[in-house]
N, C-alpha and C positions, 0 to 999 in steps of 0.2 A: 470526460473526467471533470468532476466541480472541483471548486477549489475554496477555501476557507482563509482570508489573510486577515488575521486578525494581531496585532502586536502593538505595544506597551513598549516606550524605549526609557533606559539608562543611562548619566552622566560617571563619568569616577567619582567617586569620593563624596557624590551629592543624589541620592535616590531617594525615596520616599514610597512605600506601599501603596498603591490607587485600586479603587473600586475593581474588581475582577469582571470581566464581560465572560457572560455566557459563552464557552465555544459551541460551533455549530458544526451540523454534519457536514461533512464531502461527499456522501455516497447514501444513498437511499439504504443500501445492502452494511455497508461497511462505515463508521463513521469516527473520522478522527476530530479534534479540535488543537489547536495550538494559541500563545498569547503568550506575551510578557508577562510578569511580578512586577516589575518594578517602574516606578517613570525618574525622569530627572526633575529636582525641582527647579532648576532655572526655566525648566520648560512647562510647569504643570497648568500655564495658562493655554497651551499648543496642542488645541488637538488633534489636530496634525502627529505629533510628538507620542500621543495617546496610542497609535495605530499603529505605528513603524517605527525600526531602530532609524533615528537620525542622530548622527555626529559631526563633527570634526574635528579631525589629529593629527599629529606631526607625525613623518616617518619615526619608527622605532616606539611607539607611545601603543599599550595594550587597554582593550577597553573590555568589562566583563558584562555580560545579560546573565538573567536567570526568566525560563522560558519555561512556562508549566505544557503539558498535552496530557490530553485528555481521551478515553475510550469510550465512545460514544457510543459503542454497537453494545448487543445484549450477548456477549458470547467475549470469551478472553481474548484478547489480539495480541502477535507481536509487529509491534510500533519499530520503524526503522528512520533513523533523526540524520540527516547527512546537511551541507551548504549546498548547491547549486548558483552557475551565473544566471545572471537577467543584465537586461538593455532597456536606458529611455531615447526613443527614436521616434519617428514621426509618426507611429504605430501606437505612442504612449510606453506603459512601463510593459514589457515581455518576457519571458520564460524561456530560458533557454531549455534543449529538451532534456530528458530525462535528470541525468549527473554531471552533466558538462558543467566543468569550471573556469573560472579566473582568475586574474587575481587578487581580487579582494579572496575568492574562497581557497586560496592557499594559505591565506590569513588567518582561519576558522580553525578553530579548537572545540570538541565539544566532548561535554563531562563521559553520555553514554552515546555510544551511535544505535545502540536498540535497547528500548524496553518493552517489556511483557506485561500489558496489564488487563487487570481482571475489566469486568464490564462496570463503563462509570467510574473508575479508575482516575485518579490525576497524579502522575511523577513529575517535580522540579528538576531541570540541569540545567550547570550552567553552562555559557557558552564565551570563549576568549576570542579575542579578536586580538591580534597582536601583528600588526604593522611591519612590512619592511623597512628596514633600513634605505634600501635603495626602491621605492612604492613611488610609484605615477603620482605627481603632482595632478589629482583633479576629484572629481567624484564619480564614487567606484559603486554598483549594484549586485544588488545579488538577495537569495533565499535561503533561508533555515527552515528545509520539508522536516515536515513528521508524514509517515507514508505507511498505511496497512496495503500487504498485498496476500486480497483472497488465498485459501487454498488452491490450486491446479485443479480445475475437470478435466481428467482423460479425455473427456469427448468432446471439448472443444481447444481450438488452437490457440485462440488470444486470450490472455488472462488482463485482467484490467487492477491497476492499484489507481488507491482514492490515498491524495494526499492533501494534507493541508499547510501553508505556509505565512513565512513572516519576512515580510521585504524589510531589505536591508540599503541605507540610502548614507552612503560613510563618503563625506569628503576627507582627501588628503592632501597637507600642505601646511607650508611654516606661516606662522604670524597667524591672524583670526581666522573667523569663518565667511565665508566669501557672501558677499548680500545676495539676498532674492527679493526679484520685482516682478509684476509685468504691467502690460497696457492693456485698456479698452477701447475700442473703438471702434465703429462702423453699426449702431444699435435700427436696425430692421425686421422689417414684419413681412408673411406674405402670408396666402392660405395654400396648404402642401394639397397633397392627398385627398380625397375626402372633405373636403373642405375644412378641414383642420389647418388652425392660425398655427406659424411657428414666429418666434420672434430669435435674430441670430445677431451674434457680434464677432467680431476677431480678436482674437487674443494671443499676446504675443509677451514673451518671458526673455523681459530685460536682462534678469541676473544672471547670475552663475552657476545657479542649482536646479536641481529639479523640483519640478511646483506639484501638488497635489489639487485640484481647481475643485470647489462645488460653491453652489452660491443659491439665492434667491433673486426671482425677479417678483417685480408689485408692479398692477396698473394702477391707474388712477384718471380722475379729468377725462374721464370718456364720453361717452353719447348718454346723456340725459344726466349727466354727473356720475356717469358707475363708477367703480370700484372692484379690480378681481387681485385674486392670489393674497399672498405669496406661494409662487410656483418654482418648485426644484428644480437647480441648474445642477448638472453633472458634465463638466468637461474632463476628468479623469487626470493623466497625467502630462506633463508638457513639459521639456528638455529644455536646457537654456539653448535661446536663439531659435527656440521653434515657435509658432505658430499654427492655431485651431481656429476652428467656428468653436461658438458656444451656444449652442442649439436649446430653446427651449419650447415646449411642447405643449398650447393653453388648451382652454375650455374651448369646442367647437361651439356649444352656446353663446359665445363673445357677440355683441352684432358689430358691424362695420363698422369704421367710426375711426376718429383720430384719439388716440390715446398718448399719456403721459407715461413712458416706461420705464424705472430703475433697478436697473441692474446691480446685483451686488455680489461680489467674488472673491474670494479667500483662499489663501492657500497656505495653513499654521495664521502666525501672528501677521502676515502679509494679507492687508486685507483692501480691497480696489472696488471704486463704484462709479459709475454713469449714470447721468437721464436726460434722456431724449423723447421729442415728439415723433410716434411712427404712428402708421394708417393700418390698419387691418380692412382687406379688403383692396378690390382695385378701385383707384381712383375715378370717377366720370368723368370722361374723355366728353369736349363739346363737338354737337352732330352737327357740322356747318351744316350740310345740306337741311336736315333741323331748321337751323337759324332761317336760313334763308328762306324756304316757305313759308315761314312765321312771317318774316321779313314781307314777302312778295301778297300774300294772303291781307296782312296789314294795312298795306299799299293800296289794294285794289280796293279794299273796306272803305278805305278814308275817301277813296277817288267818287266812288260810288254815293257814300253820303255827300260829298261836296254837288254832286250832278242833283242830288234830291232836294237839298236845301237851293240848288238855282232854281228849277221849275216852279218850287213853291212861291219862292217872291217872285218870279215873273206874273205867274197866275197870279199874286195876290196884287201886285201895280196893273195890270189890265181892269180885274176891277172897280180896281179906285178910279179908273179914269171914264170907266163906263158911269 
């Protein structure tokens, strides 16, 4: 089952219409699309903000989206719209299975839970989010599927539905919104696989929130003065207090060499950079035993010339004295 998450978040009271992104298939056979209308504008520098509902609100405080889908297949579908839980864990962000809930999606209101639409088709609804009074102080996840599920073949047992979704990333609690940070650190090279360079750091999420990570890395100051990238960093999601590699994957044409690497990482308007001197390639270890022949070979050169330069002045003081 593919999956499409594609969403556009919402403030109250402050939203603004943004550019509409193509939705894409879920399913080769069957193809849904989902996406926000609307973004907030305190956020419309975030795009981060651009792709997922992100808030936060006091218990008892309701927030609304308006969420278009789309019918991507060539044949009429009925579209079925429900919330589902998700978790960020050391795994990143996850899906819980089918309709399982929690509670954030005890929260979820939404305008239709199925529409029918022709092929090519787009219906708006909206969707409430409306807070408990007594809601977990923290930050709560979860999904808004839009879901076609094929007709039944008699002749087979598993029926497969393609859905597409929109993560949902709502903190709760009184006063602000809790900050998001993280670190870099540890900026290394080796050659994996195939002699393919990776260069890796560790990243680790100071805040409070959950981080969304992509970034670029640049060389620079390499072997003969090169120059490569910028090369896509995709570290995906990370929990507060969690920690990843941040793996990035270069040119196997790179040659050996000591190289100048900066790393750059972002996650919305939270944006982090490093640079560091790493080596692609293993270092050359020195061959004592190497040296040491050089060494002994050397030796016995010098020894050998000094025995030639005596004979010669001897021979040449016998003469003089003949």
């Amino acid at each position: 089952m593919a999956g499409v998450l594609l969403a556009l978040s919402l403030l109250i009271g402050s939203v603004a219409p943004v550019a509409a992104q193509a939705p894409q298939s879920a399913s080769d056979d069957v193809g849904v699309g989902i996406r926000l209308v609307d973004a907030p504008v305190s956020r419309r520098d975030d795009e981060r903000a651009h792709r997922y509902i992100i808030d936060h609100v006091k218990p008892g405080q309701q927030i609304r989206r308006r969420i278009a889908v789309t019918n991507l297949s060539d044949t009429q579908q009925r579209v079925q719209l429900y919330p589902a839980a998700a978790a960020v864990d050391k795994d990143g962000f996850t899906f819980a299975p089918g309709r399982s809930g929690n509670e954030l999606t005890r929260w979820v209101t939404l305008e239709h839970s199925e529409l029918v639409l022709a092929p090519d088709e787009t219906a708006k609804v909206w969707t409430e989010i409306t807070v408990g009074n007594d809601a977990t102080a923290d930050e709560h996840y979860g999904v808004i599927w839009a879901e076609i599920s094929p007709e039944r073949d008699p002749s087979q047992q598993v029926r497969n539905a393609a859905r597409a979704g929109v993560r949902v990333y709502l903190s709760v609690g009184p006063g602000g919104e809790p900050p998001s940070d993280f670190r870099i650190k540890g900026l290394t090279a080796t050659r994996a696989a195939e002699d393919v360079p990776v260069v890796t750091a560790h990243v680790h999420n100071t805040g409070k929130r959950a981080l969304d990570l992509t970034g670029k890395l640049a060389l620079s100051n390499g072997p003969g003065g090169l120059s490569a990238g910028p090369f896509n960093v995709k570290v995906g999601t990370l929990g507060p207090g969690h920690s990843t590699l941040a793996k990035t994957t270069l040119d196997p044409r790179l040659p050996d060499g000591v190289w100048t690497a900066q790393l750059a990482l972002a996650s919305g308007l939270v944006k982090r950079q490093t640079t560091s001197r790493i080596t692609l390639g293993t270092p050359q270890k020195a061959d004592h035993r190497g040296g040491n022949t050089s060494m002994a070979i050397l030796t016995v050169g010098s020894l050998a010339s000094a025995a030639v330069t005596a004979l010669l002045a001897a021979y040449a003081y016998r003469r003089r004295n003949r």
